[in-house]
ZAMARGU-4260 file (C-alpha; in steps of 0.2 Angstrom, whole numbers, plus 5000, padded with zeros to 4 digits):
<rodrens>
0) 5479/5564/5322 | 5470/5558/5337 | 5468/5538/5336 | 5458/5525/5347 | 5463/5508/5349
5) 5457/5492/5359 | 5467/5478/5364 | 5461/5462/5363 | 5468/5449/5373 | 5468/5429/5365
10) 5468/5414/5373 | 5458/5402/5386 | 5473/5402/5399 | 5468/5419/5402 | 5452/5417/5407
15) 5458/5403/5416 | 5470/5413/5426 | 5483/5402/5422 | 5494/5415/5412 | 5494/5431/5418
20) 5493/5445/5402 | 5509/5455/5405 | 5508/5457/5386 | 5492/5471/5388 | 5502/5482/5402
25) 5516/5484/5391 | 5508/5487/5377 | 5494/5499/5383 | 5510/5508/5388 | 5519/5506/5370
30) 5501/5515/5363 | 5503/5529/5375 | 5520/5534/5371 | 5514/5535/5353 | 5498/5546/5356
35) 5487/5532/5355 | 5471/5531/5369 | 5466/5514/5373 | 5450/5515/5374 | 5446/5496/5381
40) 5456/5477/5386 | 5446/5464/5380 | 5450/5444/5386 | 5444/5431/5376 | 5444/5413/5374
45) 5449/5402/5361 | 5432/5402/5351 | 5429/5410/5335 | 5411/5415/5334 | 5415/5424/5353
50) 5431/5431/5347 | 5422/5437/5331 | 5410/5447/5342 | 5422/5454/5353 | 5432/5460/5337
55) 5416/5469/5326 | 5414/5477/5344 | 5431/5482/5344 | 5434/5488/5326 | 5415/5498/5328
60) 5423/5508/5341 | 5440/5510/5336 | 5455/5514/5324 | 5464/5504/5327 | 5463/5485/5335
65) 5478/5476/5340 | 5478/5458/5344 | 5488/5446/5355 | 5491/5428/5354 | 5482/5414/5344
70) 5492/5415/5329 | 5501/5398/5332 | 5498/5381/5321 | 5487/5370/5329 | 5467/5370/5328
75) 5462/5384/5345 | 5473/5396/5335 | 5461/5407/5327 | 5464/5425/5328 | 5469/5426/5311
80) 5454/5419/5304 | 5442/5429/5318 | 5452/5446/5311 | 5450/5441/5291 | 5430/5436/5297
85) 5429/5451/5309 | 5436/5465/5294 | 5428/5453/5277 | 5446/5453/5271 | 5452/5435/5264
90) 5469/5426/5272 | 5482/5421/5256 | 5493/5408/5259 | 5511/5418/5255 | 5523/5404/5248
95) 5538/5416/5252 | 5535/5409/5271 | 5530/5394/5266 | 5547/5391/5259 | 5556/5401/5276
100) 5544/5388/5287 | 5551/5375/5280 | 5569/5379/5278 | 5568/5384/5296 | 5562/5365/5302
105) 5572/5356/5290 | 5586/5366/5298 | 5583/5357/5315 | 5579/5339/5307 | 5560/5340/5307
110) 5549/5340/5293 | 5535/5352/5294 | 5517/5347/5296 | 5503/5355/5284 | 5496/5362/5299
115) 5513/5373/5303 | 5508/5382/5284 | 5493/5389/5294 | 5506/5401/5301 | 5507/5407/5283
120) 5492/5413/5279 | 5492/5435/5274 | 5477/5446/5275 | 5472/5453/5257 | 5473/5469/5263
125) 5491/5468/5275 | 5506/5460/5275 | 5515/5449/5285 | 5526/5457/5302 | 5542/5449/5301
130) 5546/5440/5319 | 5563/5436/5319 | 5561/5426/5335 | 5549/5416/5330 | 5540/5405/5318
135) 5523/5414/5318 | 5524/5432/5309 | 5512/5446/5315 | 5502/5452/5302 | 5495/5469/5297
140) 5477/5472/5292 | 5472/5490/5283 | 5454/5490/5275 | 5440/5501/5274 | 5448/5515/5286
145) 5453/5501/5299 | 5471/5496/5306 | 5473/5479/5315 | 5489/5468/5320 | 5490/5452/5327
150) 5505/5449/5338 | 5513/5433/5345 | 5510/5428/5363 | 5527/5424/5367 | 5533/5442/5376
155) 5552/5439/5370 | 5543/5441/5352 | 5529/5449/5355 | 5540/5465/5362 | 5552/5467/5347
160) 5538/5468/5336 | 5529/5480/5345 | 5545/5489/5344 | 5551/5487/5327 | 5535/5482/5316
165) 5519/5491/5326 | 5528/5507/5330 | 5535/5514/5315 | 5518/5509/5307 | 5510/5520/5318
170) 5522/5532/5321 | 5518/5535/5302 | 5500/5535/5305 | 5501/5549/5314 | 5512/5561/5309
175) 5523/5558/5326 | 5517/5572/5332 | 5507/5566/5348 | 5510/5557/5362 | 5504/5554/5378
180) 5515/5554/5396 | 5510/5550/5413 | 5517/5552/5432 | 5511/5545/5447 | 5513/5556/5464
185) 5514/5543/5480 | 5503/5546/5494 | 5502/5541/5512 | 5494/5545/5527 | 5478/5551/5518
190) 5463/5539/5512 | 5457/5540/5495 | 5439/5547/5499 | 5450/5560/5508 | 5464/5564/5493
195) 5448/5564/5480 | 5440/5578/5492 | 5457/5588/5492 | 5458/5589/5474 | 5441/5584/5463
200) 5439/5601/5454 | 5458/5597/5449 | 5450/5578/5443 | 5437/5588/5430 | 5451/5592/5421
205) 5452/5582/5403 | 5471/5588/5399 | 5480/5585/5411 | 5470/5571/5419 | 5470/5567/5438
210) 5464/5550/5444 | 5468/5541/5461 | 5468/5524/5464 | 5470/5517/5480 | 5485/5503/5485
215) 5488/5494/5500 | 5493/5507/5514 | 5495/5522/5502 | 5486/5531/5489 | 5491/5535/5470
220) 5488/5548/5459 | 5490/5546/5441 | 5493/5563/5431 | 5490/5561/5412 | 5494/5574/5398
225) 5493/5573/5379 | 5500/5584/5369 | 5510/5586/5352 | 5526/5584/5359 | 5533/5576/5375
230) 5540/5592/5380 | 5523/5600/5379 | 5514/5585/5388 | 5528/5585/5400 | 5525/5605/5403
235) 5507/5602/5408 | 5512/5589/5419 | 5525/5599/5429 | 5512/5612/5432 | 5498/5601/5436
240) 5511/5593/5450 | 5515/5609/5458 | 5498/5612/5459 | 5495/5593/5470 | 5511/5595/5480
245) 5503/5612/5485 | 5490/5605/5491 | 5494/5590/5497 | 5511/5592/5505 | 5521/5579/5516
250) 5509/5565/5513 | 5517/5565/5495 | 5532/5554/5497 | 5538/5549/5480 | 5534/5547/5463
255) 5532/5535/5449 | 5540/5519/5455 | 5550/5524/5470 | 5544/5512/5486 | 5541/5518/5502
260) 5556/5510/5507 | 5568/5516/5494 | 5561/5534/5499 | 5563/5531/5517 | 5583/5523/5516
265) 5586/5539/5505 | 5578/5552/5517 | 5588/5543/5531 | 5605/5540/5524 | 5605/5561/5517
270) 5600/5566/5534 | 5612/5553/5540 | 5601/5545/5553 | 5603/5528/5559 | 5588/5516/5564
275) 5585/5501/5572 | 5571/5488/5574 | 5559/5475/5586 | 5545/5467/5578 | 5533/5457/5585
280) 5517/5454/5573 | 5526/5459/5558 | 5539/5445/5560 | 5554/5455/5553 | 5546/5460/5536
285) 5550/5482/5542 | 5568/5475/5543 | 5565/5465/5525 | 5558/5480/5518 | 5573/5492/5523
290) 5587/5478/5518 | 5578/5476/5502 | 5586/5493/5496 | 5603/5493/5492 | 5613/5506/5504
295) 5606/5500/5519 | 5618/5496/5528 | 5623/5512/5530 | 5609/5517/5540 | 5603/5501/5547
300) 5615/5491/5559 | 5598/5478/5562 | 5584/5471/5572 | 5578/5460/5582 | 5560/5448/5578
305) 5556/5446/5597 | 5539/5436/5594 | 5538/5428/5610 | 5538/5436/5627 | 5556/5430/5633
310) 5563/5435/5619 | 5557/5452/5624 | 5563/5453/5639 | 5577/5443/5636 | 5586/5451/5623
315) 5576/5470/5624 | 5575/5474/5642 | 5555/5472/5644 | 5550/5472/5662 | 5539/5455/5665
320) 5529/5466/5678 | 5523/5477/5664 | 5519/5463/5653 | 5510/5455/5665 | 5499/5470/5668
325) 5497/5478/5652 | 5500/5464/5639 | 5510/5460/5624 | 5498/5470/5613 | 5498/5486/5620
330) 5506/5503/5620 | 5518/5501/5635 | 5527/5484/5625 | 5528/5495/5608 | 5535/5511/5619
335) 5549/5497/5628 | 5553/5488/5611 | 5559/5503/5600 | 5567/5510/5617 | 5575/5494/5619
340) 5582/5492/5603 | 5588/5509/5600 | 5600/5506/5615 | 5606/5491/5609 | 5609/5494/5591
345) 5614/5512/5598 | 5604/5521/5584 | 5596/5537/5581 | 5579/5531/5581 | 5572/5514/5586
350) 5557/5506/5581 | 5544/5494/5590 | 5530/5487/5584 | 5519/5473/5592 | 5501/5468/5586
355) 5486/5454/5582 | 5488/5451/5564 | 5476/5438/5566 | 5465/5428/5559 | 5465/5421/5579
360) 5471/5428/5594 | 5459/5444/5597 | 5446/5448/5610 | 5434/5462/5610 | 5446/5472/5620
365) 5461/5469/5609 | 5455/5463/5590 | 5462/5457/5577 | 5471/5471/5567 | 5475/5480/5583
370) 5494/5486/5583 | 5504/5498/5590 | 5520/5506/5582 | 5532/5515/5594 | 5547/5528/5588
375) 5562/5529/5600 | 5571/5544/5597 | 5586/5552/5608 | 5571/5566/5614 | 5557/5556/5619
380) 5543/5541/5612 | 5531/5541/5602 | 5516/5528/5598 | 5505/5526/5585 | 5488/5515/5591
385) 5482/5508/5574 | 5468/5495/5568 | 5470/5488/5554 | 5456/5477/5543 | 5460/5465/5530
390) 5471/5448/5531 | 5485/5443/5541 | 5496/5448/5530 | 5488/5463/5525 | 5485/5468/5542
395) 5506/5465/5543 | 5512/5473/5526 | 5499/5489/5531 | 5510/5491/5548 | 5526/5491/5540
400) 5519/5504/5531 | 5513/5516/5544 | 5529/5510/5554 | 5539/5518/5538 | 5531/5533/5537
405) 5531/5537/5556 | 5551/5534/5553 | 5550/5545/5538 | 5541/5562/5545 | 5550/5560/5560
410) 5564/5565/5549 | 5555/5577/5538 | 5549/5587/5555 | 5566/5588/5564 | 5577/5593/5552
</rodrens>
């Protein structure tokens, strides 16, 4: 049975930006695992008439709606009441909660308020969701061909419900015989325009899916399969991967949540290849990103933030006659930097990278964004002139990137 659901998000401090909804990531993946296509993420504040709307739409185009947050005790929490109005069911007060409410604050020296029996209320046509964690229950809507449950904001109990009341309810919806699996293929050195170009026919495909999505310094493509099984989904999957890593090769780096970094250290400890670093504009964050995997020291003895111009030639060796002439910004300084370092650190490779991150500090010679990323190896130099748009710290976090994956082909292509 092939079900569609919609996820509709509760609460002011959402739209406020004041709680960030981790709740709808994890359970937009919950749904997949069990089959079920999300069809849409609603957001909506704490107003009935609005969240009413929002819910008819929902349950208009769906089989299923599920709900989170607004099922508290005081007065804005009103998702219960939207549901029972949204559905024409009728809420019930159940005196078997009643009785665990109060035994429960009674317990802890309080006395219940009437307004802490809202959280007793039951759909007519549901049941209650027990949330051990918790003194609101979810609750379980089925009428007239629909399914909704409303879950508790709180993630430490809005998980185990998902887990133990929402799933085996839906697992017996549908048979357990679908699900839907994804993998993500890591791409850099390609732009998005340019990876949608390589492999659009491959995008018109409705099982597997193929959809990029572009990141900061890298590219990702997301490939979806459903099928009865996760072994089948899984099967079409594997095929439609081959297929990418055809065509796209050694701008593929990783998959699913591996880091540029973590793939990098890995590359370089199994080719057993040592690296060292200067950085200028990008203030130490390369060095960050490599230390930042565990293993690295195995591979990465350290590096030197040489930020000012005595500190370059100081402690790397620049020649003050070639600053003078060329500037700090410029391919010379990157190609004496990772040259530099490599012979102090007495690594395999050496890296130097010096820039205008900006926002100040460029000219229409030399802008902002301008960088210049050098790889020192025991054979010879390389540089990289790059310019990069965006803030300082993107214009930063995009040069470690390239300054990663410069690290990481040199490997690839001289092994």
């Amino acid at each position: 049975m092939s079900l569609r659901a919609e996820v509709v998000s509760v609460g002011t401090e959402l739209l406020l930006g004041q709680t960030v909804d981790t709740n709808a990531a994890y359970l937009a993946k919950s749904l997949s695992s069990l089959g079920i296509t999300v069809y849409r993420r609603t957001t909506v504040g704490d107003n009935l008439p609005r969240l009413v709307t929002a819910l008819k739409a929902a349950f208009a185009e769906n089989d299923i709606v599920i709900t989170i947050g607004g099922l508290g005790p005081t007065m804005d929490d009103l998702t219960r009441d939207g549901i029972a109005e949204a559905l024409g069911d009728t809420l019930e007060r159940d005196e078997e909660i009643v009785a665990n409410l109060t035994q429960f604050f009674l317990a802890r020296g309080v006395t219940p308020t009437e307004n802490n029996f809202r959280q007793a209320y039951v759909p007519r046509h549901g049941r209650a969701l027990k949330n051990p964690h918790g003194t609101a229950p979810g609750l379980y809507f089925h009428k007239d061909g629909k399914v909704a449950f409303a879950l508790p904001g709180p993630p430490n109990e809005f998980i185990p419900m998902v887990e133990n009341e929402v799933a085996p309810i839906i697992h017996a919806m549908t048979g357990d015989t679908a699900t839907i699996q994804s993998r993500v293929l890591r791409i850099i050195g390609m732009g998005e325009s340019l990876v949608e170009d390589t492999v659009k026919d491959l995008m018109l495909s409705t099982n597997p899916t193929v959809a990029p999505y572009a990141k900061v310094g890298e590219v990702h493509l997301r490939v979806t399969a459903k099928a009865a099984t996760k072994s089948e989904a899984d099967d079409l999957i594997n095929a439609r991967v081959e297929e990418l890593k055809q065509r796209l090769g050694e701008v593929i780096y990783a998959e699913n949540d591996e880091t540029l970094e973590r793939a990098v250290v890995s590359l370089l400890r199994a080719k057993m290849v040592s690296i060292s670093t200067a950085e200028s504009c990008t203030g130490g964050l390369l060095a960050q990103r490599i230390t930042d995997v565990p293993g690295s020291s195995e591979i990465f003895p350290g590096g030197i933030i040489c930020y000012s111009n005595e500190t370059k030639i100081r402690l790397l060796g620049v020649d003050p006659n070639q600053l003078e002439r060329t500037g700090a910004v410029s391919e010379e300084t990157a190609v004496a930097l990772a040259e530099g370092v490599r012979k102090s650190f007495h690594t395999t490779l050496g890296v130097g990278i010096t820039g205008i991150a900006g926002p100040g500090g460029g000219t229409e010679a030399k802008p902002v964004g301008l960088v210049y990323i050098a790889l020192s190896t025991p054979e010879t130099t390389l540089c990289e002139r790059c310019l990069f748009i965006g803030s300082r710290s993107i214009v930063r976090t995009r040069s470690s990137q390239t300054a990663l994956n410069i690290m990481r082909l040199q490997v690839l292509r001289s092994q």
